[in-house]
C-alpha positions in Angstrom: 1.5 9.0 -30.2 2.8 9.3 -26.8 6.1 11.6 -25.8 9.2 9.7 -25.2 11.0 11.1 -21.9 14.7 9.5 -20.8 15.3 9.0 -16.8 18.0 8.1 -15.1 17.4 5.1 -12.8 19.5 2.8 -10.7 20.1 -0.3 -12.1 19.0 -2.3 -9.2 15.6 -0.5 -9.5 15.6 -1.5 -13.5 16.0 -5.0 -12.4 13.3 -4.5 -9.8 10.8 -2.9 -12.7 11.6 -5.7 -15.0 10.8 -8.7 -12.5 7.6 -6.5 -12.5 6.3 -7.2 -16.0 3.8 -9.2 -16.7 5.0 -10.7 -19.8 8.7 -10.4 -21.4 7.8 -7.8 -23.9 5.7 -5.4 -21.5 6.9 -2.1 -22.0 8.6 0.0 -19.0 5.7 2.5 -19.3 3.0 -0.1 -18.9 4.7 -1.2 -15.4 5.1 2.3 -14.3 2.0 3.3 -14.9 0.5 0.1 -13.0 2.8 0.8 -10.1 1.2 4.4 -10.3 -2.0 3.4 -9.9 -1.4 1.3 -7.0 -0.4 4.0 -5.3 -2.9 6.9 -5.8 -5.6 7.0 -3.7 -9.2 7.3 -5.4 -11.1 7.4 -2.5 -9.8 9.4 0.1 -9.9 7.9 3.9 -13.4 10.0 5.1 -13.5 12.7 8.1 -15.3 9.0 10.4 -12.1 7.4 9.1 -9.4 9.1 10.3 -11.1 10.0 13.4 -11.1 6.3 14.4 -7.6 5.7 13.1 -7.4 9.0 15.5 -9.1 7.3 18.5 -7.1 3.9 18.1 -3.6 5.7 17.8 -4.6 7.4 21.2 -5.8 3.6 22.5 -2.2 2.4 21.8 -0.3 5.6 23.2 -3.1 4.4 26.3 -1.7 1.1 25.9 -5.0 0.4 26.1 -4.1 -3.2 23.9 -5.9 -6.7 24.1 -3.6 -9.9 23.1 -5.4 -11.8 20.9 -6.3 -14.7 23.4 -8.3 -12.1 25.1 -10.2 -11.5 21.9 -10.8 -14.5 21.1 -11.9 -15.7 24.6 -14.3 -12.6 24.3 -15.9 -13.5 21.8 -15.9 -17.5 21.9 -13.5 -18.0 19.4 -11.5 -20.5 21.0 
């Protein structure tokens, strides 16, 4: 059987959980928990990862940007 905890939560963010449920009856948990999974990470971003994210942050600080016309026009997209 699983504990029973009380929280104190704002009502607009009860009203926010409860447009969340999938059906009428779905328990507060159950949408909690679902929320909680969307937001943890399984696989973490790898060391390649964040060096590109790295590299393109420095590209925009560069303002080394391309509009999208020039992309597509690159690559015969148009």
């Amino acid at each position: 059987m699983a504990a029973t905890t009380t929280i104190c939560i704002n009502p607009r963010v009860k009203d926010m959980l409860t447009s969340l449920k999938r059906y009428p009856r779905e328990s507060y948990s159950s949408v909690v928990e679902r929320l909680a999974n969307l937001a943890i990470d399984e696989e973490p971003l790898s060391d390649e990862a964040i060096l590109g994210i790295e590299e393109a942050l420095e590209d925009i600080k560069q303002s080394h940007l391309h509009s999208e016309e020039e992309i597509m026009k690159e690559f015969d997209l148009s």
